[in-house]
C-alpha positions as CSV (number, residue, x, y, z in Angstrom):
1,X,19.2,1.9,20.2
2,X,18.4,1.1,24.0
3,X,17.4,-3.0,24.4
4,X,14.0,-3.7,25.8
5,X,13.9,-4.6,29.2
6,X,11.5,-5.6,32.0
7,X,9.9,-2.9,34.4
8,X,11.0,-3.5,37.7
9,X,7.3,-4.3,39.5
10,X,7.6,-1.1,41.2
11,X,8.6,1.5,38.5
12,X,5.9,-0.4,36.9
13,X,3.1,0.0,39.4
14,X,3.9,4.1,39.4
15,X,2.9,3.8,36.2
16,X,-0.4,2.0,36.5
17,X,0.8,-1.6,35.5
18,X,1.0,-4.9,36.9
19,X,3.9,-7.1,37.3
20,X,5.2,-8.2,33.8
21,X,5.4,-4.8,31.8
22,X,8.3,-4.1,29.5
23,X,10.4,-0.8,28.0
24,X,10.4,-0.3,24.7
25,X,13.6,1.5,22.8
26,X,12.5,5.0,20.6
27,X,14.4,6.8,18.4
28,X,16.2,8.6,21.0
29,X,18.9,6.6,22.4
30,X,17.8,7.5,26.0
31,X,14.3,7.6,25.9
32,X,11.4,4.7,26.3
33,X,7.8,4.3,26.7
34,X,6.1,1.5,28.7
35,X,3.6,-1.6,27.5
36,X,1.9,-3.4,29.9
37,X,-1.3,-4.7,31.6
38,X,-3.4,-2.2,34.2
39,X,-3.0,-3.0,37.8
40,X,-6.5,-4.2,37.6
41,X,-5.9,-6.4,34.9
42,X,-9.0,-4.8,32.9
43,X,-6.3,-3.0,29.9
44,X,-3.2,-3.6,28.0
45,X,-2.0,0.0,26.9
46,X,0.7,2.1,26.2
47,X,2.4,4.8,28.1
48,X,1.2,8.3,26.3
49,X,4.3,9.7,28.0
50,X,8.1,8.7,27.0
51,X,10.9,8.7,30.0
52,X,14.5,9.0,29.9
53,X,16.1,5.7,32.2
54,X,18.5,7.2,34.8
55,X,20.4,4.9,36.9
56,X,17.1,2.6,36.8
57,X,14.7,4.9,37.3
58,X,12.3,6.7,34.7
59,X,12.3,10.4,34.5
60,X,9.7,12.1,32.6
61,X,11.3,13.1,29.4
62,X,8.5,16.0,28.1
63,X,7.7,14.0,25.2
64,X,4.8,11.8,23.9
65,X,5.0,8.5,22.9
66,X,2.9,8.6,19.9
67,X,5.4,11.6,18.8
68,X,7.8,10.1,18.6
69,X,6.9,6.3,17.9
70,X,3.5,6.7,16.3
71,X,0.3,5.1,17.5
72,X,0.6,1.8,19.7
73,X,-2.4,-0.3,19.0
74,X,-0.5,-4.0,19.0
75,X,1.9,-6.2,20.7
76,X,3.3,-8.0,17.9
77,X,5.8,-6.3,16.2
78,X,5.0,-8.2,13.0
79,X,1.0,-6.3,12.7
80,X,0.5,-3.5,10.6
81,X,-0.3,-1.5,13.3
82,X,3.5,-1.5,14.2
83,X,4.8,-0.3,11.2
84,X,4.9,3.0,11.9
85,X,6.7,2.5,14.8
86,X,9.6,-0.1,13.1
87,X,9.6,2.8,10.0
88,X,11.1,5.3,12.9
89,X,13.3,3.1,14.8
90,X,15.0,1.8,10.8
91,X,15.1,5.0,9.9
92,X,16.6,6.1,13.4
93,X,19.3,3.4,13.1
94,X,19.9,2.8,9.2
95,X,23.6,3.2,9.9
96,X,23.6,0.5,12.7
97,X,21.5,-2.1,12.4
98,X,18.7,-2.9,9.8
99,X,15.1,-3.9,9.9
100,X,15.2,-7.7,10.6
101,X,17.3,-7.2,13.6
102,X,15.4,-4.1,14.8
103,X,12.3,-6.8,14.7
104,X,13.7,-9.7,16.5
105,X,15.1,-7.3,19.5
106,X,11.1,-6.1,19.6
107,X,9.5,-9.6,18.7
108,X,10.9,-11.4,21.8
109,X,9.9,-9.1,24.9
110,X,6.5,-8.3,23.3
111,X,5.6,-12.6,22.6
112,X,6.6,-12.7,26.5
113,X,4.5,-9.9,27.2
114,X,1.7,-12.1,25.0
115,X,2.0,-15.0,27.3
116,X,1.7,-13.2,30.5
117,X,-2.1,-11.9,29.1
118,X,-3.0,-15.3,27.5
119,X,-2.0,-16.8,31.0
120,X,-3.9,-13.7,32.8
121,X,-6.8,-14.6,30.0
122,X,-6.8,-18.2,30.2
123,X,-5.7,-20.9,27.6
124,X,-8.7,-22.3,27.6
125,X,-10.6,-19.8,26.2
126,X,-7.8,-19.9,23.1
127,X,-7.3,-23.5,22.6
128,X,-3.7,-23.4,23.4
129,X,-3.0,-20.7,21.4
130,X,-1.4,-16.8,22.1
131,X,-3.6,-13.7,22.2
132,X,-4.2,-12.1,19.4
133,X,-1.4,-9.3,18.9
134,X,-4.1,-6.4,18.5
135,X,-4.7,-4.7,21.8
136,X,-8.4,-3.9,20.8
137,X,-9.4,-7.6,20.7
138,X,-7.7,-8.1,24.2
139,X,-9.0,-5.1,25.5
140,X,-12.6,-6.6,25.0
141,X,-12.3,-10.1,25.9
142,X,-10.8,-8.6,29.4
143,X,-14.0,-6.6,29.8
144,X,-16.0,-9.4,28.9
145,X,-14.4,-11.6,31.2
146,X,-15.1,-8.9,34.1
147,X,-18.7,-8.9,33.4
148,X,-18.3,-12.3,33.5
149,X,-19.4,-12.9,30.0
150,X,-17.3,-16.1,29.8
151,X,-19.1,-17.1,26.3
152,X,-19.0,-13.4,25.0
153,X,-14.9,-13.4,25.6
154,X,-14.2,-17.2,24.2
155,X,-15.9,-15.9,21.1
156,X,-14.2,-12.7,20.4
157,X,-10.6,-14.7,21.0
158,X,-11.5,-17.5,18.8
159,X,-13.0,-15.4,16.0
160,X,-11.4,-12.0,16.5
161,X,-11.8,-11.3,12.8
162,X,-15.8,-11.8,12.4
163,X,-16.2,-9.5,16.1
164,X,-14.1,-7.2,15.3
165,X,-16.3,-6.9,11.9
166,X,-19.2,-7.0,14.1
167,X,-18.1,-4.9,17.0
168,X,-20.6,-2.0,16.3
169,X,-23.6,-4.3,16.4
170,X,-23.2,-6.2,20.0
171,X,-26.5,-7.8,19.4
172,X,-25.0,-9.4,16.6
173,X,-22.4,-10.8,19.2
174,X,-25.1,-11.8,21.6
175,X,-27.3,-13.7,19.5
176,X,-23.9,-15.5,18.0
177,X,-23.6,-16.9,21.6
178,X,-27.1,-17.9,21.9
179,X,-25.7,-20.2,18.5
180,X,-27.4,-18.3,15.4
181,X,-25.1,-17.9,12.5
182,X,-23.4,-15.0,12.2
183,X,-24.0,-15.5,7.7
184,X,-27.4,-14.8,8.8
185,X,-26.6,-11.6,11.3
186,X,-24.9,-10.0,8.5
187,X,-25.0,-6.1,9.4
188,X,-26.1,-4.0,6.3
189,X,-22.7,-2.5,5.7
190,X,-22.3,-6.2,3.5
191,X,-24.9,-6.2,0.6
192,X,-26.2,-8.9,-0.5
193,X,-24.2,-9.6,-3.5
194,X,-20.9,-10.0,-1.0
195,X,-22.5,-12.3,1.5
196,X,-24.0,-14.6,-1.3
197,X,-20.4,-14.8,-2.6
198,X,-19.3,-15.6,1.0
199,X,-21.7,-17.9,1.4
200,X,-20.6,-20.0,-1.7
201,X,-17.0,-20.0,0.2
202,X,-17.9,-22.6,1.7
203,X,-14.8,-23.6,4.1
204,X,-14.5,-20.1,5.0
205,X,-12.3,-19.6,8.6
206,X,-12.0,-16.4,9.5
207,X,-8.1,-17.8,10.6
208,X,-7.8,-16.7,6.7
209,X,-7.7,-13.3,7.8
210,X,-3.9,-11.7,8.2
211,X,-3.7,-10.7,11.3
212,X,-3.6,-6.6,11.9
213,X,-6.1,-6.8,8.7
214,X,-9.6,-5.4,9.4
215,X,-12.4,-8.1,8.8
216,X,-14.8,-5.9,7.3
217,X,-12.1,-5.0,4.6
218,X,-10.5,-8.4,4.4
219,X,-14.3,-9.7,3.4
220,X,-15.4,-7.5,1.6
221,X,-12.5,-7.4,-0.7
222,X,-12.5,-11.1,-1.0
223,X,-16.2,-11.2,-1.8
224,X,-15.5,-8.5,-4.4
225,X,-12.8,-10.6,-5.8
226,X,-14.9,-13.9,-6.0
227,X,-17.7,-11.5,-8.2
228,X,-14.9,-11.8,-11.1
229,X,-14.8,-15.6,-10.8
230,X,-17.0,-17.2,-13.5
231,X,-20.6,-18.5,-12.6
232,X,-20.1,-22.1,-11.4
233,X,-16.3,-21.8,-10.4
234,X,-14.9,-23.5,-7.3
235,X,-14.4,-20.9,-4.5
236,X,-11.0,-20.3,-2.4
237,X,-10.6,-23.9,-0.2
238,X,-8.1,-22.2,2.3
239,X,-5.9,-19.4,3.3
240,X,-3.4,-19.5,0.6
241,X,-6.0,-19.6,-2.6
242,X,-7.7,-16.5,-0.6
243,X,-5.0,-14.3,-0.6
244,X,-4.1,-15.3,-3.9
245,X,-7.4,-14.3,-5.4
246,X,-7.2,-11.0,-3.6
247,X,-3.7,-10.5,-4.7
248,X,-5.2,-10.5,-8.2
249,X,-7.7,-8.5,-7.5
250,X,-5.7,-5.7,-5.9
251,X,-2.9,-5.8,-8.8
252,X,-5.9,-5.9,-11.6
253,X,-7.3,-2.6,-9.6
254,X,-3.6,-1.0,-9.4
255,X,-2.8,-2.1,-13.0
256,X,-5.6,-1.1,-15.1
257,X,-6.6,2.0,-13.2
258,X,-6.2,4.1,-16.1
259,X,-8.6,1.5,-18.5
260,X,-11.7,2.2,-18.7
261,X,-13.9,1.0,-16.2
262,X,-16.4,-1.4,-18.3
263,X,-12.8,-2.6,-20.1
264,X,-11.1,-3.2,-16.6
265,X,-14.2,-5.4,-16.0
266,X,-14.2,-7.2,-19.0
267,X,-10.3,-7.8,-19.1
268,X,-10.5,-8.7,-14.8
269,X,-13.3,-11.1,-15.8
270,X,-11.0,-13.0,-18.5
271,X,-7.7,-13.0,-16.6
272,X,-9.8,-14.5,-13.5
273,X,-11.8,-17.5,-16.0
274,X,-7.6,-18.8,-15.5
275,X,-7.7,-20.7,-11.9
276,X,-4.7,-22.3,-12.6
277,X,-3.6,-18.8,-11.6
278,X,-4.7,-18.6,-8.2
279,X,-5.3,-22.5,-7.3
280,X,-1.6,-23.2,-8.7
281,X,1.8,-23.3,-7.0
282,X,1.5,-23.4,-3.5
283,X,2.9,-20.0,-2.8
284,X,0.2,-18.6,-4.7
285,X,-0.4,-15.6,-7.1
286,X,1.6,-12.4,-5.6
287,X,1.3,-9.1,-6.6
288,X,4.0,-7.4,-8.6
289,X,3.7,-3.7,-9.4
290,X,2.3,-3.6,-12.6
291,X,0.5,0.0,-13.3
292,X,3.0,1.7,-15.7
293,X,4.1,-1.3,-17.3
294,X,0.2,-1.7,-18.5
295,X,-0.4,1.9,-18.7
296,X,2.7,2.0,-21.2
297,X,1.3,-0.9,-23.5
298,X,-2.3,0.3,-23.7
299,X,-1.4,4.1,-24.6
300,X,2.6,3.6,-26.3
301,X,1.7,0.3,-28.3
302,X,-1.9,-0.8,-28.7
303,X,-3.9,3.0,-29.3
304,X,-1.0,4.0,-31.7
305,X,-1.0,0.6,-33.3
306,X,-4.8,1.4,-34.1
307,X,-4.3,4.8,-35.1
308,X,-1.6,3.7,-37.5
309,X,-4.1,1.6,-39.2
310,X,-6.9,4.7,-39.6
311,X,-8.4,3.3,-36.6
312,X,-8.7,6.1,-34.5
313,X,-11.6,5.4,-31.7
314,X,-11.7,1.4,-31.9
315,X,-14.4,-0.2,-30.1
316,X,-14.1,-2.1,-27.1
317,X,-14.3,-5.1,-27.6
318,X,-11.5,-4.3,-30.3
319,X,-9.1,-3.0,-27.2
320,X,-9.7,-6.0,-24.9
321,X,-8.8,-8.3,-27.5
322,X,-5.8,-6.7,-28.8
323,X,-4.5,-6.2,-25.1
324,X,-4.1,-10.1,-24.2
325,X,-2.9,-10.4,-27.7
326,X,-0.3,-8.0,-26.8
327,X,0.3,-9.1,-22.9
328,X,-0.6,-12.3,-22.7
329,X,-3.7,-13.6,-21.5
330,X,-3.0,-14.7,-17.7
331,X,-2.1,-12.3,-14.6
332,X,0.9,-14.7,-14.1
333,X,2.5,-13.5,-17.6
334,X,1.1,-9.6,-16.5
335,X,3.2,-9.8,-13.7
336,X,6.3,-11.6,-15.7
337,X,6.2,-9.1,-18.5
338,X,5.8,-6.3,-15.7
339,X,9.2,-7.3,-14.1
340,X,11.1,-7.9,-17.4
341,X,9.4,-4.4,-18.8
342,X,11.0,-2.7,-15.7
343,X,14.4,-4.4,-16.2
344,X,14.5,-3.1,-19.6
345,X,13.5,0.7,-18.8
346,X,16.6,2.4,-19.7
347,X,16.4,1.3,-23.1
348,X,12.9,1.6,-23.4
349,X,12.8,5.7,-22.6
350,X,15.5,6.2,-25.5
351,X,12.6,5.2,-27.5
352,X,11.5,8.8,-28.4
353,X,8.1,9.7,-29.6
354,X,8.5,13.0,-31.9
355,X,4.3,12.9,-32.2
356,X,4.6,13.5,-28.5
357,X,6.0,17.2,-27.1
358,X,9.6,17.0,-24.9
359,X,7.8,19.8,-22.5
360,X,5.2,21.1,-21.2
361,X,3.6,24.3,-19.7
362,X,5.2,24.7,-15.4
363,X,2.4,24.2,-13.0
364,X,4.9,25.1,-10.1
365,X,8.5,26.9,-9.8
366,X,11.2,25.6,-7.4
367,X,9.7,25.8,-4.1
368,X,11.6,25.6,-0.7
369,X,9.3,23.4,1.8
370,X,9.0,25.7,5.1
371,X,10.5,24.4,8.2
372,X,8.8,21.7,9.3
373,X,8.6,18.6,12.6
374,X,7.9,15.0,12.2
375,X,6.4,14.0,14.7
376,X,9.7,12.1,16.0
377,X,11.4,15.5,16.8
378,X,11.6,17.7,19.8
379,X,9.7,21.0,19.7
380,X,13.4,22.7,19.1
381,X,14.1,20.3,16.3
382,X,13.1,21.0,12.7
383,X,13.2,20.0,9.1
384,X,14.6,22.9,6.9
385,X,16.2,21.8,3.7
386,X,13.1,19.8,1.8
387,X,12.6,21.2,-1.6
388,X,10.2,20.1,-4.4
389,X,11.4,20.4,-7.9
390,X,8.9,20.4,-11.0
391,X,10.1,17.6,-13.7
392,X,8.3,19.9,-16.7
393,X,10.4,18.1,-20.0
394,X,11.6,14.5,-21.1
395,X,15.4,14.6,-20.2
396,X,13.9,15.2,-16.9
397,X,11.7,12.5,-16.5
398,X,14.1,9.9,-18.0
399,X,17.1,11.5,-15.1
400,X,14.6,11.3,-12.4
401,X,13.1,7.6,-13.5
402,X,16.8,6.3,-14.0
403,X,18.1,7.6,-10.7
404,X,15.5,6.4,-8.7
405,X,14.9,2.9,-10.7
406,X,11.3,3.3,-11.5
407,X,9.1,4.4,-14.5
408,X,7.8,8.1,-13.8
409,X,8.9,8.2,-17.8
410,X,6.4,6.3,-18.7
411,X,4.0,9.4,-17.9
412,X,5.7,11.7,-20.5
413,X,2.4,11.3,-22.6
414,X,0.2,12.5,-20.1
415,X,2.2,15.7,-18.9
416,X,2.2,16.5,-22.5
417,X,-1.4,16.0,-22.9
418,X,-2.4,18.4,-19.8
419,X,-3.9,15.5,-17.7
420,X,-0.6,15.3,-15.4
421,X,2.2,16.6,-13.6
422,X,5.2,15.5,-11.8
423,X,7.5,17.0,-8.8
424,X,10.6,15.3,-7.3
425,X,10.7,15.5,-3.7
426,X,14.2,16.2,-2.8
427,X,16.4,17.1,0.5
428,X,19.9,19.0,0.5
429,X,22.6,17.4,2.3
430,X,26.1,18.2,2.4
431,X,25.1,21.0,0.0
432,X,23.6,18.1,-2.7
433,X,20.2,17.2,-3.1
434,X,19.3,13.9,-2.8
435,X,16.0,12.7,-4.0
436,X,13.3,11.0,-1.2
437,X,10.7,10.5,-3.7
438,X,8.5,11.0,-6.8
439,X,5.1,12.4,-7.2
440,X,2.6,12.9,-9.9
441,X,-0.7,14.8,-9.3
442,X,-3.8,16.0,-11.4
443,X,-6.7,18.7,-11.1
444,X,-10.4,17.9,-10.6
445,X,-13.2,19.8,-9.6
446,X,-10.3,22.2,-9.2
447,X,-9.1,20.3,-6.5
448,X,-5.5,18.4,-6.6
449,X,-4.9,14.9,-5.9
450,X,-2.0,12.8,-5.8
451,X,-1.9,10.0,-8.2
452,X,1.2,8.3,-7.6
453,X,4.3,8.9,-4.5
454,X,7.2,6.4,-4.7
455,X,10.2,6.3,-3.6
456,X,13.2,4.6,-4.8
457,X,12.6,1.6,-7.0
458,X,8.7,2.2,-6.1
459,X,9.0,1.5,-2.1
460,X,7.0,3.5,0.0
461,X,8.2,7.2,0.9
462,X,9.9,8.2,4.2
463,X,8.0,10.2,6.2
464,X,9.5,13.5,5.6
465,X,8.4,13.1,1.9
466,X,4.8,12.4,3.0
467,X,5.0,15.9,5.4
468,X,6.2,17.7,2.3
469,X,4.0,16.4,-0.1
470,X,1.1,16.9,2.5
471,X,1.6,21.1,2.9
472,X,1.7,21.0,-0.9
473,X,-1.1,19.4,-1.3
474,X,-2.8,21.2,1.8
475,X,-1.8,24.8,-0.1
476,X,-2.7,24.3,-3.3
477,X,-6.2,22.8,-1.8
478,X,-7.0,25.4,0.5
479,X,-7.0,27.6,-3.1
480,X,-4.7,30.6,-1.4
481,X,-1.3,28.7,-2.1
482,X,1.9,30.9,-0.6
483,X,3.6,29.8,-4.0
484,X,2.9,30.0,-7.9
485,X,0.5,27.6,-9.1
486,X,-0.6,27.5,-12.3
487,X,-4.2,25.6,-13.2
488,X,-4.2,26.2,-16.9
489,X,-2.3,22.9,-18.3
490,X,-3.2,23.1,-22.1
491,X,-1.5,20.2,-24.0
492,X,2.3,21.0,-25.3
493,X,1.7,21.9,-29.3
494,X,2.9,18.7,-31.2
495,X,4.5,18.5,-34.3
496,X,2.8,17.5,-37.2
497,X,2.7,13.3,-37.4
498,X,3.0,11.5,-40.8
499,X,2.3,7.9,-40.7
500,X,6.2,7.8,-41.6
501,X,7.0,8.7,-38.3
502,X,4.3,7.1,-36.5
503,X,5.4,4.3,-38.0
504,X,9.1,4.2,-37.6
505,X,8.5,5.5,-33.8
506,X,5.9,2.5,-32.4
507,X,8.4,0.4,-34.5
508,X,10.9,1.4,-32.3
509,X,9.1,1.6,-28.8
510,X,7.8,-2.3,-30.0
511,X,11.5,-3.5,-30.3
512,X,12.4,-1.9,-26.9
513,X,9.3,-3.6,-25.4
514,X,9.5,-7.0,-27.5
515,X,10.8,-9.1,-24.8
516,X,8.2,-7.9,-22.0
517,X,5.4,-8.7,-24.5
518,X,3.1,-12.1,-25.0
519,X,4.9,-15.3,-26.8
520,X,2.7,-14.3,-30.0
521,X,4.6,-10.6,-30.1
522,X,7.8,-12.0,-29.3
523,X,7.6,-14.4,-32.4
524,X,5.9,-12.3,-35.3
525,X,7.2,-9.0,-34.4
526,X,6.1,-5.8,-35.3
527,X,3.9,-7.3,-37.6
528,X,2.3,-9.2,-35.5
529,X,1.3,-6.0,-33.5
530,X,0.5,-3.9,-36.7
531,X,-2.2,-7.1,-37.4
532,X,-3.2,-7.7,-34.1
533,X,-4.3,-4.0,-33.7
534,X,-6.3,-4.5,-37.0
């Protein structure tokens, strides 16, 4: 990977910048794009063309940046906005140097290129501090300052979160200067219910806001968040509390997606009555992936638990209280049990459930990805070995969730019902096939959509995964796939259950499972779970 390096001021001012712009590496060893501030000193902005760097100079290389580094909307390497870009150069290196590295070559020439605008901008105008790394915000507090807006740009630096929320209604920003509140100037994307939640956070700063984070979002999801708190409960005090109460939120929305929604209401409501949860340690709540691990409890233990007892359609109220008798009955212990559950999954999917089918009816054959670019590559460069394979029994579910360290297994029930399907997404190399990720999909309205895409040990897929996965999805969607595609997923016939066998098998998925569970399962066994479910 080529080091980042200063423009000379000339090469530069070819270019359209200032003194003070810098190179930045790409995945091609010889090729960079440029950041930098216009000659005018009205923009920060990116090069849309890469160059090659001979002896010094910068040859056009026929390439665009955003080809082959993605968009370029930030100068700090650390904002979402970059990731794309760190993704490509990891991936571009991943036999040379790793991810940490890659960031501190990046981090230093961009926070240098940082203090050149906040010197250009004025420390004044940012009490001491840097410019924000988002080149939008900059952007605007340079064209304020050149209509001489002086008020207009001290606001947007200080308080780039609320403007940015705000951009769309400039009289908004206007009337902020003239000294109104901006809680009263609410625009009517926030309904009420969100801004009489923010207005009981009464410390609010928007320096709570993560940087690279869109306001809008960031306040609307905390204000959601704060609707689960109980009538009366003390609001998030500061920036740690806050992201710990939308950390909950965001794992109780990933969790219990396949709950019903009035039960994920009732069981979010009662796992957020526990502040001790997010007002605890001072790290705060984080979120652990938790979706199968609850998925696999509600369907595997507590329904079969009930049906074993003749209860076949228990009430609600029933559910929630046998699930925290079963979990626990704080998100802290969710996320716990999630991690312990995961440990324990290769034992737990040699607990076999003869009530539920070992295969089900294809939806797809093998199918051969056609040749395809990410957009990284030269127009002559192409991805050609990208297969997708259909995981249509148990034995492959269990290979595929033990080779990649997740727990696709855990969705054997619903491919065998009809409601699901699964493909492995999987590249030949050195005339093997190595898998790049896991995907599960459904049908509805007759469209498909794509439930769940992980990679190994559930980190987000590579690129080339998300291309594949993207034609699949884009064939079977535009209805006139170039592949077989089946619609028609009747459930797999099951064999006929005895309570015998229902009982022996949730006996023996409970004692896989035991030491994931709450205290109260732990202690009174299987039991306990037969009476709890009662």
């Amino acid at each position: 990977m080529k080091l980042p390096f200063r423009l000379d001021d000339k090469v530069g001012s070819r270019l359209g910048f200032a003194p003070g712009a810098v190179a930045l590496p790409t995945p091609r060893d010889d090729v960079v794009f440029a950041v930098g501030l216009s000659t005018d000193f009205s923009r920060v902005f990116a090069t849309t063309e890469a160059y090659r760097v001979q002896s010094g100079r910068l040859i056009p290389a026929g390439l665009k940046t955003y080809n082959l580094v993605g968009p370029i909307n930030a100068v700090d390497i650390n904002l979402p906005g970059m990731r794309v870009y760190v993704e490509r150069l990891c991936d571009a290196n991943k036999n040379t140097i790793d991810e940490t590295s890659i960031r501190r070559i990046l981090g230093k020439p961009l926070d240098e290129f940082r203090q050149l605008c906040t010197r250009v901008i004025g420390r004044d105008f940012l009490n001491g501090n840097m410019v924000p790394g988002e080149m939008r915000i900059i952007n605007k507090a340079l064209e304020f300052l050149s209509k001489r807006k002086l008020d207009h740009a001290r606001l947007f630096l200080q308080w780039p979160g609320f403007c940015q929320t705000f951009l769309e209604f400039p009289d908004i920003i206007d009337r902020s200067v003239a000294g109104e509140s901006m809680w009263d100037l609410m625009p009517h994307g926030f309904d009420e219910a969100s801004v009489r939640e923010l207005r009981k956070i009464r410390k609010f700063s928007t320096a709570w806001v993560d940087s690279g984070v869109p306001s809008d979002v960031y306040l609307k999801t905390l204000a959601k968040a704060c609707t689960y708190l109980p009538d009366g409960a003390q609001r998030p005090e500061d920036k740690t509390e806050a992201r710990s109460l939308i950390h909950m939120h965001e794992l109780c929305d990933q969790a219990f997606r396949s709950l019903e929604p009035t039960m994920q209401a009732k069981v979010k409501r009662a796992l957020f009555s526990h502040g001790d949860t997010w007002r605890g340690p001072s790290e705060g709540f984080a979120a652990e992936y938790a979706y199968d691990y609850i998925h696999y409890v509600y369907y595997n233990l507590l329904l079969d638990a009930f049906r074993l007892n003749g209860i076949h359609s228990p009430s609600e109220e029933m559910r929630v209280r046998a699930f925290f008798g079963i979990v626990g009955g704080s998100l802290q212990r969710v996320a716990q049990s999630s991690k312990q559950w995961h440990a324990r999954l290769p034992a737990i999917m040699s607990a076999r459930d003869p009530s539920v089918p070992n295969s089900w009816v294809s939806a797809i054959d093998l199918i051969h990805v056609p040749a395809f670019r990410t957009v990284e590559m030269d127009h002559n460069e192409e991805v050609t070995n990208v297969y997708i394979f259909p995981l249509d029994n148990d034995e492959e579910l269990a290979k595929e969730g033990n080779g990649q360290r997740h727990c696709v297994y855990s969705q054997k029930r619903l491919c065998a019902e009809g409601s699901l399907r699964v493909v492995s997404i999987r590249q030949m190399i050195d005339q093997e096939f190595k898998t790049l990720s896991t995907a599960s999909f459904y049908l509805q309205d007759g469209f498909l959509y794509v439930r769940d895409h992980r990679a190994f040990a559930n980190a987000d897929p590579s690129y080339v995964s998300r291309e594949a996965l993207g034609w699949f999805e884009g064939q079977i969607n535009g209805l006139r796939p170039s592949f077989r595609f089946n619609r028609e997923w009747s459930p797999a016939v099951k064999t006929q259950e005895t309570t015998e066998n229902l009982r022996a098998a949730l006996h023996d998925r409970f004692e896989k499972c035991r030491p994931a569970l709450s205290k109260k399962m732990q202690k009174g066994g299987f039991d306990a779970l037969v009476a709890e479910c009662a």
